[in-house]
N, C-alpha and C positions, 0 to 999 in steps of 0.2 A: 571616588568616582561618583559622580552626581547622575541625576535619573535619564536624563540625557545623554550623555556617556553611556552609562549602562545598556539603554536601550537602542547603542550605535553598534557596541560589542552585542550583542545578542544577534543583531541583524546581521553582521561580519560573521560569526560565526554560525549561523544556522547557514547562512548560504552556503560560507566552505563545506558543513556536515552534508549538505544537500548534495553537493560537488561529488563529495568524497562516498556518497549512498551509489549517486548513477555510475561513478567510475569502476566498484568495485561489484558494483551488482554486473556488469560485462565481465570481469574476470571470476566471477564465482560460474556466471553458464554463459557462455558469449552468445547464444542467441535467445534469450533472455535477461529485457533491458527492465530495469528498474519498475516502468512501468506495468508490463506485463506481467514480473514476478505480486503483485499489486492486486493488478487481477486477476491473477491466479487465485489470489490467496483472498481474495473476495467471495469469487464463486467457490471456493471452497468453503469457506467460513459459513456461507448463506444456501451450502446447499444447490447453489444454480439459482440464474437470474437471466433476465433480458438485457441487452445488449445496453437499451434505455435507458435500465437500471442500474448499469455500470457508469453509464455518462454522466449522471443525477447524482449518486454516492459521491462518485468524484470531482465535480465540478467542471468535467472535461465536455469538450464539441464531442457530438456525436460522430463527427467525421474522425475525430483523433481514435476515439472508440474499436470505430468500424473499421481502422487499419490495422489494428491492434490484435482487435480477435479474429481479424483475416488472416494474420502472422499466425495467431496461435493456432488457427485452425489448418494450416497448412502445415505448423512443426506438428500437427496430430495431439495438440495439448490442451485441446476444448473441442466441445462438438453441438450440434445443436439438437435438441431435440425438440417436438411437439410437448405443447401445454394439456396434459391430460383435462385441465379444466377447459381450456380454449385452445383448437385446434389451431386458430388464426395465427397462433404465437408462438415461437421459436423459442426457446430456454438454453442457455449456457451451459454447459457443465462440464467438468474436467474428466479428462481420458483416463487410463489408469497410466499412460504416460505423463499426461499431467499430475497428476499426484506424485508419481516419485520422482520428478524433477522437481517440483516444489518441495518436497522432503525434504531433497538432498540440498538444495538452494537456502533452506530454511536453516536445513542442520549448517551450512558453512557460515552461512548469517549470525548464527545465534553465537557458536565458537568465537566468530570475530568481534564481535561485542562484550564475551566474558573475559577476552584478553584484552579488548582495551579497558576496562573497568576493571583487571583484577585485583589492580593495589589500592580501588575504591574502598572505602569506610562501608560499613552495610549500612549506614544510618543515611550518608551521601547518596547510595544507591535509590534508598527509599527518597528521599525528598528530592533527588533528581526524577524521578521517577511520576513521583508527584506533579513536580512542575510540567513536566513533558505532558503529561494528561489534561491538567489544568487550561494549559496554553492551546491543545487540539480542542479541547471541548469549548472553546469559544467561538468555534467554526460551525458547531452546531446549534446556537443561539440566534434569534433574531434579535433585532434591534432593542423589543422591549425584555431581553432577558430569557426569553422564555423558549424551552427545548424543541427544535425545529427539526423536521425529517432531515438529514444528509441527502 
């Protein structure tokens, strides 16, 4: 397979993995879709963040945003609170509803990934592992190289 090739198979297949991430994240919690598990696990990661802040990390419209944590805030799975530094400003952060739906979302997630990889090599796991990092962290680069805010 030449480089060309290769990088026709990579794009075939990260789209079906893409495919196969949104389908199965509906059946892990059906009223959390792929994206929302996302950020969830964003404002959790970070603690709480602005809305903004989610839009910018992800490269998404802030209208896609804005529907988004309008859902989560009506399943009761983020909420918003006052910026103790700046009253002006709204802050995200997850419910204790939100937390063990994301648990539980996480814990089925993570299962489904040790079974598809079980009869992987530990050595395949690492440099798969590797690549998959390698290839996001060029998303946080500009143009001349150099590490860019998400």
């Amino acid at each position: 397979m030449d480089a060309d090739e290769a990088v026709e198979t990579i794009q075939r297949e990260m789209t079906a993995f893409a495919r196969r991430a949104r389908a199965s994240a509906g059946r892990m919690h059906p009223e959390l879709s792929l994206v929302s598990y996302t950020l969830l696990g964003h404002l959790e990661e970070c603690g709480g963040c602005r809305a903004t802040d989610l839009a910018a990390h992800y490269a998404l419209d802030k209208s896609t945003v804005s529907r988004q944590v309008t859902a989560l805030e009506r399943a009761r799975l983020v909420e918003r609170r006052l910026d103790p530094d700046d009253h002006r400003v709204q802050v995200l952060h997850l419910t204790e509803e939100g937390r063990r739906i994301l648990a539980r979302v996480t814990d089925s997630r993570r299962a489904a990934f040790r079974e598809r990889l079980a009869g992987w090599p530990e050595e395949d796991l690492r440099r798969f592992a590797g690549y998959l990092a390698r290839y996001n962290a060029w998303a946080t680069r500009g143009e001349d190289g150099q590490a860019r805010t998400p």
